[in-house]
C-alpha positions as CSV (number, residue, x, y, z in Angstrom):
1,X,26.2,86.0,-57.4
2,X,26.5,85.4,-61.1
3,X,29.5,87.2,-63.5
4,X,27.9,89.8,-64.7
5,X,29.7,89.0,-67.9
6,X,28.6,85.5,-67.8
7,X,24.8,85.7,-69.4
8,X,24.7,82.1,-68.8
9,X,25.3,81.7,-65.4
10,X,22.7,84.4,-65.1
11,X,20.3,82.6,-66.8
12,X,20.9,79.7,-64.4
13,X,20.7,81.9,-61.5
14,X,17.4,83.0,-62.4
15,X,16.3,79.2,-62.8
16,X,17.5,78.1,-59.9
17,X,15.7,81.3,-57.9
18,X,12.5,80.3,-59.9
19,X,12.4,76.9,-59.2
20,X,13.5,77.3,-55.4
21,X,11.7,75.9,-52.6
22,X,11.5,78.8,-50.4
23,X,9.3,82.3,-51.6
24,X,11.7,84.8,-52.9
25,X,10.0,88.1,-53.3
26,X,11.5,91.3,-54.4
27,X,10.4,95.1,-54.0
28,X,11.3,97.9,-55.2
29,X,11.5,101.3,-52.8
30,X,7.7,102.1,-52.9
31,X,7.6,98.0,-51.9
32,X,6.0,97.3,-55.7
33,X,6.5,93.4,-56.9
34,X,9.6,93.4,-59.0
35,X,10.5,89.5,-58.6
36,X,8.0,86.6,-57.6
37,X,9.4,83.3,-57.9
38,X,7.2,80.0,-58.3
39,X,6.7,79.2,-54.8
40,X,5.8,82.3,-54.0
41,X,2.9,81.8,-56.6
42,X,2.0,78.2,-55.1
43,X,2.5,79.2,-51.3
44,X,0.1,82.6,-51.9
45,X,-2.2,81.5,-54.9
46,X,-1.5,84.5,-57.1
47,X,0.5,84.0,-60.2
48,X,3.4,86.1,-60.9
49,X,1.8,87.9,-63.9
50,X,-0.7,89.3,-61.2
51,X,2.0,90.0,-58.5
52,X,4.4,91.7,-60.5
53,X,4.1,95.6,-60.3
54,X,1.5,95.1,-57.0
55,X,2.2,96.7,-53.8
56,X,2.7,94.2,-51.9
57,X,0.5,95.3,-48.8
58,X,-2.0,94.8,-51.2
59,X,-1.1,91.3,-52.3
60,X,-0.2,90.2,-48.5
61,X,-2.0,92.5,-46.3
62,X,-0.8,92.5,-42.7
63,X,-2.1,94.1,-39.4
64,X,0.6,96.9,-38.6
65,X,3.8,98.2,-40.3
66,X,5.2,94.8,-40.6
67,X,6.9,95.1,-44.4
68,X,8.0,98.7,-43.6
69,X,9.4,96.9,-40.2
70,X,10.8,94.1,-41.6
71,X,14.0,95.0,-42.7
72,X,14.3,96.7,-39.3
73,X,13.1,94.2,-37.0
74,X,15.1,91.1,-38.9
75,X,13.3,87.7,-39.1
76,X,9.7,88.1,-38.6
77,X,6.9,85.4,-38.4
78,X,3.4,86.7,-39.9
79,X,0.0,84.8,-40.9
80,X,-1.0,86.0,-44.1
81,X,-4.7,85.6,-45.4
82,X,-5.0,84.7,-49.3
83,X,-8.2,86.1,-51.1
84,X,-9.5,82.1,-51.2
85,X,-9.3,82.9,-47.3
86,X,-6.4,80.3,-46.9
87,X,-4.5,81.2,-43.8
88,X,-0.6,80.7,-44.5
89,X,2.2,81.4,-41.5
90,X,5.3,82.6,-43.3
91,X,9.0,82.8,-40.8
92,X,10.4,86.3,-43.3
93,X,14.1,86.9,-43.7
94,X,15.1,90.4,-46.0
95,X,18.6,91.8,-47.3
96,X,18.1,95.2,-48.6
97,X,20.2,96.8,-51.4
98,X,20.9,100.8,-51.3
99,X,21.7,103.0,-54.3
100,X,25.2,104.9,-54.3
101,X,23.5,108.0,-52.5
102,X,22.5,105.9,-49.7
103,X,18.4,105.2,-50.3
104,X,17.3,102.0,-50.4
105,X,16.7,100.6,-53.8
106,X,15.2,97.3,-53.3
107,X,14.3,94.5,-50.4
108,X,14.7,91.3,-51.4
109,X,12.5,88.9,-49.0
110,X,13.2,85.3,-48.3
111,X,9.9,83.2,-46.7
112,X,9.2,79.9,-45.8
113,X,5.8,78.0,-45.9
114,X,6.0,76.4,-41.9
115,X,2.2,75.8,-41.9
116,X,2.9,72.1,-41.2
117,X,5.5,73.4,-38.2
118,X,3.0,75.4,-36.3
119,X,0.9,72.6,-36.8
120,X,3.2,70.4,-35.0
121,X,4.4,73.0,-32.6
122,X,0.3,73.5,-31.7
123,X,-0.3,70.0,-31.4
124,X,2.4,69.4,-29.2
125,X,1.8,72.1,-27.0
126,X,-1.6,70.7,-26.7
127,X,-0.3,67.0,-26.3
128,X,1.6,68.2,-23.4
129,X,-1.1,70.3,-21.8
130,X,-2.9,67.2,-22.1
131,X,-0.3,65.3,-20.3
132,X,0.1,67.5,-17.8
133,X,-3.3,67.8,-17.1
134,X,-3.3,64.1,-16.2
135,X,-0.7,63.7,-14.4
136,X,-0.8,66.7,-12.2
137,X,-4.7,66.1,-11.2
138,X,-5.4,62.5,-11.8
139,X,-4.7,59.7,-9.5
140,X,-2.4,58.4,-11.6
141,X,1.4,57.8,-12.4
142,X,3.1,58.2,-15.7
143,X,6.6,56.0,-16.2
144,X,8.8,55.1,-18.9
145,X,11.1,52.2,-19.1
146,X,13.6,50.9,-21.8
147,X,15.0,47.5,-22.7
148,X,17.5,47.5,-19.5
149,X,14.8,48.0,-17.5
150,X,16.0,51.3,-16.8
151,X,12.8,54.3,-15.8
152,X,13.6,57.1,-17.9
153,X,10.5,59.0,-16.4
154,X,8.6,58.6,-13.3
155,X,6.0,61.4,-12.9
156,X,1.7,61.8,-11.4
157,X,-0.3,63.0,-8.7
158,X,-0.7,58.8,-8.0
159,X,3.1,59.7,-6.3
160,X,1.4,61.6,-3.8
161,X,-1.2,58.7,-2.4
162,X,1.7,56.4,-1.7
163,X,4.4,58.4,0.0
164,X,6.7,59.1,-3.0
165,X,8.4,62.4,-4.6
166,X,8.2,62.8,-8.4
167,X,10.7,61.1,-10.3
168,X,11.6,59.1,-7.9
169,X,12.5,56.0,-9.8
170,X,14.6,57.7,-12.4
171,X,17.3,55.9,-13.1
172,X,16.6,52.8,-11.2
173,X,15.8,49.4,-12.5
174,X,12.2,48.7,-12.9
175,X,13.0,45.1,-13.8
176,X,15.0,44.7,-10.5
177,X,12.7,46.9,-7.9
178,X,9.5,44.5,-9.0
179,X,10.7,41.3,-9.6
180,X,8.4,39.6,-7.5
181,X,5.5,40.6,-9.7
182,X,7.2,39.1,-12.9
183,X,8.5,40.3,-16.1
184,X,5.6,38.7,-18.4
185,X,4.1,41.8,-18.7
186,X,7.5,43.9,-19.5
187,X,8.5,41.3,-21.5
188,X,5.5,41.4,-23.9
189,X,4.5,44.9,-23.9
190,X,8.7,45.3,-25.4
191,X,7.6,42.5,-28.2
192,X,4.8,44.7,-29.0
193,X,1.5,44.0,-27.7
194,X,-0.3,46.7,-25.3
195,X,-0.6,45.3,-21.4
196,X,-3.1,46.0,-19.2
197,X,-2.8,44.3,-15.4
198,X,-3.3,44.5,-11.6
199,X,-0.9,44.8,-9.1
200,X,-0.3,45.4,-5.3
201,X,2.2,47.6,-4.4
202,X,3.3,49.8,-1.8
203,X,0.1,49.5,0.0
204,X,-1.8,50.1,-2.4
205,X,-3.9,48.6,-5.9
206,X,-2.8,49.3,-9.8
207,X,-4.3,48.9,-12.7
208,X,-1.5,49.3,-15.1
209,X,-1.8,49.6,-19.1
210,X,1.7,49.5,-20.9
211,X,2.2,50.4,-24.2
212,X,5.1,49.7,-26.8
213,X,6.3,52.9,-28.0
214,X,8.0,52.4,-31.9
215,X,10.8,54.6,-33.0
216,X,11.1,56.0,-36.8
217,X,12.4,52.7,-37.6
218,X,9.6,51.0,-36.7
219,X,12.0,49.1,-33.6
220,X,10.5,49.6,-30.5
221,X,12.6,51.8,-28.1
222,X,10.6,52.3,-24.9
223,X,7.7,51.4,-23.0
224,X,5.2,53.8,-22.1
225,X,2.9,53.1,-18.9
226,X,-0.1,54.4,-17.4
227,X,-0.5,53.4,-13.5
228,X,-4.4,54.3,-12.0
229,X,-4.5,54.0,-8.6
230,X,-7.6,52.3,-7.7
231,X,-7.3,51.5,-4.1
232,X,-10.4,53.5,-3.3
233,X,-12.5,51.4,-6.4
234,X,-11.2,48.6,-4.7
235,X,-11.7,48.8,-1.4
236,X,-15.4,50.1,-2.5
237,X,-15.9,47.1,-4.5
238,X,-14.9,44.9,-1.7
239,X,-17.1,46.7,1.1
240,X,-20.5,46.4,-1.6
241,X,-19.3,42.9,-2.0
242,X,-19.8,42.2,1.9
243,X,-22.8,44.5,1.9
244,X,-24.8,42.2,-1.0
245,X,-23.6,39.5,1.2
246,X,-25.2,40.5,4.6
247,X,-28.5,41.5,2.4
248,X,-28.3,38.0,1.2
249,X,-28.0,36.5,4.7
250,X,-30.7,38.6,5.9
251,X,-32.6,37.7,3.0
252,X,-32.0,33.8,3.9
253,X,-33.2,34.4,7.7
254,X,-36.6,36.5,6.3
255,X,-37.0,33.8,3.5
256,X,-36.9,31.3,6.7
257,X,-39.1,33.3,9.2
258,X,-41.7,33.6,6.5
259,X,-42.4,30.5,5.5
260,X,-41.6,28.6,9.3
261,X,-42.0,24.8,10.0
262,X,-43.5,24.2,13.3
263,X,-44.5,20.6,14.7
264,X,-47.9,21.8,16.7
265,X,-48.5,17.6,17.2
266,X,-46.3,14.8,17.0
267,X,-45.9,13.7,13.7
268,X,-47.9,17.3,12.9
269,X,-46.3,19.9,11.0
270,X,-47.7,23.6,9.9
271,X,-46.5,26.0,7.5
272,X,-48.0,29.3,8.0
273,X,-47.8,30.7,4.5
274,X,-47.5,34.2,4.0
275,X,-47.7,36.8,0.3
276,X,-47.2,35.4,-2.8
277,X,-45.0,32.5,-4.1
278,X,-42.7,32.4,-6.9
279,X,-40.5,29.7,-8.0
280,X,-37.9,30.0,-6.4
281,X,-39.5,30.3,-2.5
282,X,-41.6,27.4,-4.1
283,X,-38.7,25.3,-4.5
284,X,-36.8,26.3,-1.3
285,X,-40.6,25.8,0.7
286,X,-40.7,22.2,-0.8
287,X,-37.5,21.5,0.0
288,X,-37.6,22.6,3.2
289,X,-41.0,20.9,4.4
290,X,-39.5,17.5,2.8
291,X,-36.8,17.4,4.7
292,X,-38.8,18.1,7.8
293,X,-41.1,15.4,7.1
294,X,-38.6,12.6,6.7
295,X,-36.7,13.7,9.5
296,X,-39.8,14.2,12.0
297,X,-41.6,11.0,10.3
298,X,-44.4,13.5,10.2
299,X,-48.3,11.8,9.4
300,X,-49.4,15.1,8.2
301,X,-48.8,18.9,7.3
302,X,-51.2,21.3,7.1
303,X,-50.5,24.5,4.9
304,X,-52.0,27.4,6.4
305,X,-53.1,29.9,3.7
306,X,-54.4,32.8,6.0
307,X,-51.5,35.0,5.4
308,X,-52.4,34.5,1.3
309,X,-55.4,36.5,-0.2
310,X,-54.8,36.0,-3.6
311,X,-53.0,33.7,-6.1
312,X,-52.5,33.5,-9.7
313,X,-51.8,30.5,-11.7
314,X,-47.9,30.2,-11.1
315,X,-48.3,30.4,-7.5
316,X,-51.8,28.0,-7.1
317,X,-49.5,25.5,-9.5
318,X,-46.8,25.4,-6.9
319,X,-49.2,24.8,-4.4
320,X,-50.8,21.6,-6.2
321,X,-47.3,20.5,-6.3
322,X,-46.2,20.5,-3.0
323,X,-49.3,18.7,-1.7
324,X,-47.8,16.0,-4.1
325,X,-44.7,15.9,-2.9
326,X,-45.4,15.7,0.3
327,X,-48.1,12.8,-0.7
328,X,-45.0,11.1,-1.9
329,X,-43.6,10.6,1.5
330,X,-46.3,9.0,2.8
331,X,-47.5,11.8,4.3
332,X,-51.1,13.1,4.2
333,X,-51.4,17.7,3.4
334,X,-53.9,19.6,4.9
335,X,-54.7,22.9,3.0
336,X,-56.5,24.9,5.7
337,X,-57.5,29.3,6.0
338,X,-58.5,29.3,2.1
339,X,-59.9,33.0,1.2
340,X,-62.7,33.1,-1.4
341,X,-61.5,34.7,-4.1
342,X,-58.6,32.3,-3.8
343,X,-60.9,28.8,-4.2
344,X,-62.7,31.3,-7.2
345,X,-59.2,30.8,-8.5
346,X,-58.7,27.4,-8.6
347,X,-62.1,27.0,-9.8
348,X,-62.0,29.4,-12.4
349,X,-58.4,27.5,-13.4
350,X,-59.7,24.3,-13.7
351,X,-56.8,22.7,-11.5
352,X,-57.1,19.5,-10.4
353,X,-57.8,19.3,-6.3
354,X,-58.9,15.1,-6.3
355,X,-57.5,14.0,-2.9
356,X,-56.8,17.6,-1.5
357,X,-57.8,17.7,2.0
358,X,-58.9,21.1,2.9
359,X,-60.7,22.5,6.4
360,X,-61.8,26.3,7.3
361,X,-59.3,26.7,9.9
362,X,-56.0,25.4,11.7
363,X,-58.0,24.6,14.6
364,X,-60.3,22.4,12.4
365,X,-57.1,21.1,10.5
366,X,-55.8,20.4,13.5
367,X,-58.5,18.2,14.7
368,X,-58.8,16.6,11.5
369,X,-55.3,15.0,12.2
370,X,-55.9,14.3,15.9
371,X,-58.6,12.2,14.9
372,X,-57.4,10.4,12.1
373,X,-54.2,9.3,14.0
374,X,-56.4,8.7,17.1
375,X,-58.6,6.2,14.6
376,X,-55.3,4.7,13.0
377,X,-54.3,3.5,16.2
378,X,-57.5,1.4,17.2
């Protein structure tokens, strides 16, 4: 306290409690305003021209007793509501001052603004909820390492799926318990730059995501990693894998049941052709039927439409083409089992059928090629 006989170091007292960074508020005994420094009049939006003289339940209302309280309770934290509807949580401090007789003459109360703590303090709490969240019902596993190599934490339900207690690799060297999987990841998450890999440990598959954790300085003190155990993923993966496979394979051996090369004759071939033909059965039917021709030395092959009742222009094109093909090779196609509405097609198309060779039915395809081999040989 001042010298009361010292009017200046008053004066600078009252300065300094003006211009001090905490609120300083005090009452009188009926708890009217008699002091309101300037941070009370920033923190609370009411200048000190208005506060001074008001009771200060009406200034600062407060569910309960809590100004009547607070010189009994001690420090106090309260959220007041400012008439611009501004919510402000204040941690209060008092010292009261009593008159010779005993009564008190006047509170003097000391607050602080910690809006920006409970702030914090919430979004930690929430932070760690999430964390713990995460760890305790995902399948995953939560470490820390530094520099050394050293696992400061070592926390998850993914503990559980391969056999280990939480924490159990505090305090051991990261570094030195996987060195067969390489420190190229450690090394650059350390320099900086976020990791994200696969590994195969303990029975089990990882993915892993590391991040570089920076301290105040900006250095960066610790690596923060994120381990998903995705064995289950995996192991789906691979059996859909092998499934997409066999339907492959079974699509292979229907692809080659459909569309069969049989030698009814020597130096005969048939291809009983059945549904519609896209490109790509086109081009594994001509390549099939070549092959057969120059390895049987077939004279002729006769394409057996029954099994087709209509075509459009794609599929009456790859048609055309294979009776050229086979041409090429020396060999003579017979086009036999044509429906109506399929030779309306062609018609109707304008394709070009000069030199296409075409009889009612295999039997009379058949014949066709008996005969002209039969006549070849005289």
């Amino acid at each position: 306290m001042a010298n009361p006989s010292d009017p200046a170091a008053e004066a600078r007292e009252a300065r300094l409690l003006r211009g001090a960074p905490f609120i300083a508020v005090e009452l009188d005994a009926r708890r009217k305003v008699t002091v309101w420094n300037g941070a009370a009049a920033r923190v609370f939006a009411v200048p000190a021209a208005e506060a001074l003289g008001a009771a200060i339940e009406e200034l600062l209302p407060t569910e309960g007793e809590f100004w009547a309280g607070l010189a009994e309770d001690g420090p106090r934290t309260v959220t007041h509501t400012r008439k611009d509807g501004v919510e402000v949580t204040c941690e209060w401090t008092c010292q009261i001052e009593h008159d010779a007789e005993g009564r008190i003459a006047s509170v003097a109360c000391y607050g602080q603004d910690i809006r920006d703590r409970v702030a914090r303090d919430t979004t930690l709490r929430l932070e760690g909820a999430m964390l713990r969240a995460i760890i305790e019902n995902m399948n995953i596993i939560v470490w820390t390492m530094r520099h050394d190599g050293l696992c400061t934490y070592h926390r998850g339900k993914g503990l559980e799926s391969i056999g280990m207690p939480q924490h159990a690799l505090v305090g051991q060297n990261i570094r030195e318990l996987y060195k067969n999987l390489g420190p190229e990841p450690l090394d650059a998450a350390l320099a900086g730059a976020l990791q994200h890999t696969a590994t195969e440990v303990h029975g089990a598959s990882f993915e892993n995501w590391m991040i570089p954790v920076r301290g105040d300085d900006g250095t960066i003190e610790l690596l923060v990693a994120l381990s998903l155990n995705v064995t289950e993923q995996r192991e789906g993966e691979k059996a859909l894998r092998e499934k997409l496979l066999q339907i492959e394979q079974q699509q292979q051996v229907i692809r080659q049941l459909s569309t069969p090369i049989i030698e009814v004759w020597d130096r005969v071939l048939t291809v009983p052709i059945i549904g519609m033909i896209d490109s790509g059965r086109a081009t594994e039917l001509m390549d099939n039927l070549l092959q057969a021709v120059a390895k049987t030395r077939a004279r002729f092959a006769i394409l057996d439409l029954t099994g087709v009742e209509e075509v459009d222009t794609g599929t009456a094109g790859h048609l055309l083409g294979l009776v050229r093909a086979v041409r090429l090779l020396g060999s003579e196609s017979v086009v036999t089992g044509i429906h109506p509405n399929i030779a309306q097609t062609i018609v109707d198309l304008g394709l070009e059928t000069t030199g296409l060779t075409v009889r009612a039915t295999l039997r009379e395809a058949l014949a066709h090629c008996i005969r002209a081999m039969a006549g070849a040989r005289k």
